[in-house]
N, C-alpha and C positions, 0 to 999 in steps of 0.2 A: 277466699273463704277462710276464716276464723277456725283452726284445728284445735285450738287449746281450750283444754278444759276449766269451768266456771270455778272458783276459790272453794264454792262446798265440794265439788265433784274432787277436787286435790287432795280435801280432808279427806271426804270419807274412802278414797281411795288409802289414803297415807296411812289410814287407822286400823283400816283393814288388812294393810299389809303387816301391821306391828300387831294386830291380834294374831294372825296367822304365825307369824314368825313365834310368837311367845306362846301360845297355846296348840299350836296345832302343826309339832315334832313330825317330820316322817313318823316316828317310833309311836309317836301318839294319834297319825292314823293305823299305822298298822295294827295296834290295839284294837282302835274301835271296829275295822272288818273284819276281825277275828273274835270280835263279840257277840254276846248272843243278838245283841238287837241289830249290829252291822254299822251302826253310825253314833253320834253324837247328841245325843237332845241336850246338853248342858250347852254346846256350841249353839245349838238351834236356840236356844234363847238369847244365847250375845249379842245371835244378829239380828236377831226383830229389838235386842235395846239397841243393837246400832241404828236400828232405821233401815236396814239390807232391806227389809222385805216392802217395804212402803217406799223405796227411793223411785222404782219404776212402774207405779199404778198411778193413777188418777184421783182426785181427790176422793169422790163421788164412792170410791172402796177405800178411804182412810189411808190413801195414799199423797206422796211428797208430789203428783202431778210429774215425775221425770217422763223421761222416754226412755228407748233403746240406748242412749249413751249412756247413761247410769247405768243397763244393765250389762252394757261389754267392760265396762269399769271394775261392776264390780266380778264378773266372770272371769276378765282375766286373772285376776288377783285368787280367785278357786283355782286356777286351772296352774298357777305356781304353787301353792300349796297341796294339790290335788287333792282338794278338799271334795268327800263325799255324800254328804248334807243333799237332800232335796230340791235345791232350791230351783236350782230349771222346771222340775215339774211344777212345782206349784205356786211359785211366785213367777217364770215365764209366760210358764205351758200355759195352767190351769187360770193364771192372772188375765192371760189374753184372750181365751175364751169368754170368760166372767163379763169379762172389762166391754168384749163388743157383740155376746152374746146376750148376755142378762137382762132382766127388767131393772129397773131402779131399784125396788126390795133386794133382788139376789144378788146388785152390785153390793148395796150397803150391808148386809147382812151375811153374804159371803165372803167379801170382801174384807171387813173389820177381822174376819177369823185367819185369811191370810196373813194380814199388816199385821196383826200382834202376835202370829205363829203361832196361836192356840191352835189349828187345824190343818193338817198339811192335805192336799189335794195331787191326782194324780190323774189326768188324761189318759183313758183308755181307747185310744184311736186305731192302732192296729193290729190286722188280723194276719196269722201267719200265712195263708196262701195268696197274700195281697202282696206281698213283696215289700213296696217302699211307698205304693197306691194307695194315700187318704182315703180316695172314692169307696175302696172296695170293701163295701160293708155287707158281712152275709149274714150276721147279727141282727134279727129282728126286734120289732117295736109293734106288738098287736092291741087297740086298742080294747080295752075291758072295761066299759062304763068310762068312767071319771079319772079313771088309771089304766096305764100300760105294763104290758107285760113283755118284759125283754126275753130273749133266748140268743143264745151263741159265745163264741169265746171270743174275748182278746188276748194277743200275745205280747211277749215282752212289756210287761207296762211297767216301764222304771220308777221306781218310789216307792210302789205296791207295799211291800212290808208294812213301813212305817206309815202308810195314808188312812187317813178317816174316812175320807170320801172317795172316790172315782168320778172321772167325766165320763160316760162312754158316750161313744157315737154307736147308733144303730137305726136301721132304715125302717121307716116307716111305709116308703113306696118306692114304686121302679126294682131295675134290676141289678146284679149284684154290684157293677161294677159304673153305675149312674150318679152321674154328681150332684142331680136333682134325687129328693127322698130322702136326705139322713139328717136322723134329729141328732142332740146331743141331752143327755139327761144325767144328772148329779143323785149317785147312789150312793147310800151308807155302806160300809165296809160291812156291819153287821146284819143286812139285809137278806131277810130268810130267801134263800136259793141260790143266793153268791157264794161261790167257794174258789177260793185262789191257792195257787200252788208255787210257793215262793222259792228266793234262791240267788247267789250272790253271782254276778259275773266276772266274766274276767281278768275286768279291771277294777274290780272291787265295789261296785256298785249293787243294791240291791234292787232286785225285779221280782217282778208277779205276774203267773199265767191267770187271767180272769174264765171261768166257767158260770154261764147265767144260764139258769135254770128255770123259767116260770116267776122271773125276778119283777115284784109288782112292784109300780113308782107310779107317785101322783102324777097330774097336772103340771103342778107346782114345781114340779121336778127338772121340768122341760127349761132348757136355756132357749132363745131365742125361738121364731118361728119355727113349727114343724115341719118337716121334712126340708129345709132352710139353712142349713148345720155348712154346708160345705167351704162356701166364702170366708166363714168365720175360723175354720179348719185351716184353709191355707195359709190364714195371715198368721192365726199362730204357728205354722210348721216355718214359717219365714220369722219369725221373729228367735223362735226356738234356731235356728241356724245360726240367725246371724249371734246369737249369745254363746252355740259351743266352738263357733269359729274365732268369738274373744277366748273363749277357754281354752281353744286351742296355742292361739298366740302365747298364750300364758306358759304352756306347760313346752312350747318348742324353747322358748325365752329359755329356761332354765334348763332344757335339754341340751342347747349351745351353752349355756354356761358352764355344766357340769362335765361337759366330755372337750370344751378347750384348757376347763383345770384340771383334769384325769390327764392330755396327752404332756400338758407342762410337764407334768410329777412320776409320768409312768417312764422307765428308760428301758431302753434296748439298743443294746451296742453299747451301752455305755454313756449313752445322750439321751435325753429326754425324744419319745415319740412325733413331739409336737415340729421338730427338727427335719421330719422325715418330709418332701416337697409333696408325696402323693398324699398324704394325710391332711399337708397344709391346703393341700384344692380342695379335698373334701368338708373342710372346716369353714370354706371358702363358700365353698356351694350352700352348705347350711346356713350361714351368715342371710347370702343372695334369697334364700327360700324361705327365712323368717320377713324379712323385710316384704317380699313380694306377701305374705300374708298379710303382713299387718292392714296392709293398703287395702286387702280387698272385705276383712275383717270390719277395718272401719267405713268403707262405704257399702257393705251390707248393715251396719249400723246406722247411717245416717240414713239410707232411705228406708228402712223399719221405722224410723222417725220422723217421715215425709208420710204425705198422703197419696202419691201414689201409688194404687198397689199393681200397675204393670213393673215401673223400675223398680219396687221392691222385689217383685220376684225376680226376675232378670240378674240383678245387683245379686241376688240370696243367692241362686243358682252355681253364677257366675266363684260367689266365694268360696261355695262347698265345693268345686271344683279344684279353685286355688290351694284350699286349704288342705285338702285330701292329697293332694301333689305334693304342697308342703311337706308335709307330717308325713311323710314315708319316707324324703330326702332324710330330713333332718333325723327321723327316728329310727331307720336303718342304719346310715351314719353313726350314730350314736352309739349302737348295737357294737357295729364293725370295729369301732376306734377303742370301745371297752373290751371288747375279747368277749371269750366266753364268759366273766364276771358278770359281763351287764345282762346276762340272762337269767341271773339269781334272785332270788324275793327278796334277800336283805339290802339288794342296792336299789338304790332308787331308780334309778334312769329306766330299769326292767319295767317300772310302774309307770314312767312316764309314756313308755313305749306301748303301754299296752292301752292306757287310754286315748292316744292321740288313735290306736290302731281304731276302736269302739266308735270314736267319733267319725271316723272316716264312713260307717258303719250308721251311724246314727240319724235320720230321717232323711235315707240314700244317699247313698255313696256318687263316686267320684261319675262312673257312667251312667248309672241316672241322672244327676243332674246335668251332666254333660247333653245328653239326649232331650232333656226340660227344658236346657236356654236356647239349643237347635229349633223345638218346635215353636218359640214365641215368635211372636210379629216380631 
């Protein structure tokens, strides 16, 4: 099997790595999360004129037809810059809903608003007593004539701030925790009854609690079949993996980089750190724990870009596992080797620690999916 990637996939890797480096300073995220708005939209246009946001959609939404390799391409290359931009939610998340939820109109016409980052979009899937559970939707969907009338919350829904629109998922039928019965339906951020209550996280990210209130949405509104939502739900929960498990790659990469030139340069005793044999195994271990990533990184890539969706889950499963084991070695590690510094806001490595922590974190952690790839055939 062919691992190397296609001449465009090199550039727009290589370009994106030189706009990052040129534009987008630690110092110059640290700015923008400490901003009112939290993020970038001058970046947010770079990258729809680089093409970022149309490299991994289909034509059919004004997209370059990629797959999932373009989007762990370009993920890794966020996840060394620890770039905090939307772009998971609404060109993964909410792209891969669209992309195999949609009619034709709401591909092309949702779509076109993705590719050119005129409109950022944000999947509202889940609900705080659901755990890590897509299914558990206690979010209703009552029909009113022509139109539906939503009620319940969603929790954590990352992008919120900065989003135009919402995905949510809410049940139309069955019970709370049935994988038959949930539609998914695209609201306007401005839609009388929504009201969200935003807020930055820990790793510098912004989020929104959804409260829906008597929230009326057409017909029109409904992505795919109703009460139909679920299948479409988990491919993108698997696609969304396998893309922060490139972002993760991305952000351990530079966490080994930065703590084997911290023990070069740091001395004690009078020799550099890096000299000391029990530091050198753990630099060791870190090393062994990026690479065991990387592997499981890219073949949760490649099958998000097969049509199987049992080895895509499997594969997904499987990496968020890896990855989550990874990203503690390496990011404890990191911690230990920098002392108490690397606990600090002004050093990086503290930021890189704290997002690898969030992903670990992010569409279930290491014993859920542990437990997910136990139950499959």
């Amino acid at each position: 099997m062919d691992f190397d990637f296609t001449d465009e996939q090199k550039m727009m890797r290589d370009g994106l790595s030189r706009l990052i480096a040129q534009k987008y300073t630690f110092e110059d995220r640290h700015k923008a999360v400490a901003s009112k708005t939290g993020w970038r939209p001058d970046l947010w246009a770079e990258f729809a004129e680089m093409g970022l946001m149309m490299a991994p959609l289909p034509e059919e939404m004004g997209g370059l037809s990629g797959d999932a390799i373009d989007a762990m391409i370009i993920m890794e290359e966020f996840g060394k810059g620890l770039v905090i931009e939307p772009y998971l939610q609404s060109v993964i998340c909410a792209g891969s809903l669209i992309r195999n939820a949609g009619n034709d109109t709401q591909k092309a016409e949702l779509g076109e608003k993705i590719t050119s980052g005129e409109a950022i979009f944000a999947p509202a899937i889940y609900e705080a007593e659901g755990r890590f559970n897509p299914a558990f939707v206690a979010t209703s969907a009552k029909k009113n004539g022509s139109d539906y009338l939503l009620n319940g919350n969603k929790a954590v829904v990352f992008g919120g701030p900065m989003s135009d629109s919402f995905i949510v998922s809410a049940r139309a039928s069955g019970a709370t925790s049935d994988e038959t019965g949930i539609s998914l339906f695209v609201v306007n951020k401005d839609q009388t009854g929504l009201t969200t209550q935003n807020y930055t996280t820990v790793d510098g990210l912004q989020a929104s609690e959804l409260f829906l209130e008597d929230v009326a949405v057409s017909g029109a509104s409904v992505l795919g079949e109703v009460g139909g939502a679920f299948a479409h739900i988990e491919q993108m929960r698997d696609h969304a993996i396998a893309a922060i498990c490139a972002e993760a790659v991305g952000l351990m990469t530079v966490a080994n980089a930065q703590t084997i030139e911290y023990a070069k340069t740091r001395k004690q005793f009078g020799v550099p750190i890096s000299s000391f044999q029990v530091l050198q195994h753990a630099m060791v271990n870190m090393l062994i724990a990026l690479e065991e990533a990387k592997s499981m990184a890219l073949l949760a890539a490649i099958e998000c870009a097969g049509d199987d969706a049992k080895a895509r889950a499997k594969a997904c499963a499987a990496a968020k596992v890896k990855i989550g084991q990874s990203a503690r070695i390496i990011g404890q590690n990191a911690i230990q080797i920098h002392g108490g510094m690397g606990m600090t806001n002004e050093l990086a490595i503290s930021h890189y620690f704290k997002r690898l922590t969030m992903i670990d974190a992010q569409f279930g952690n290491v014993d859920y999916h542990m437990r997910r790839y136990g139950e499959m055939d």
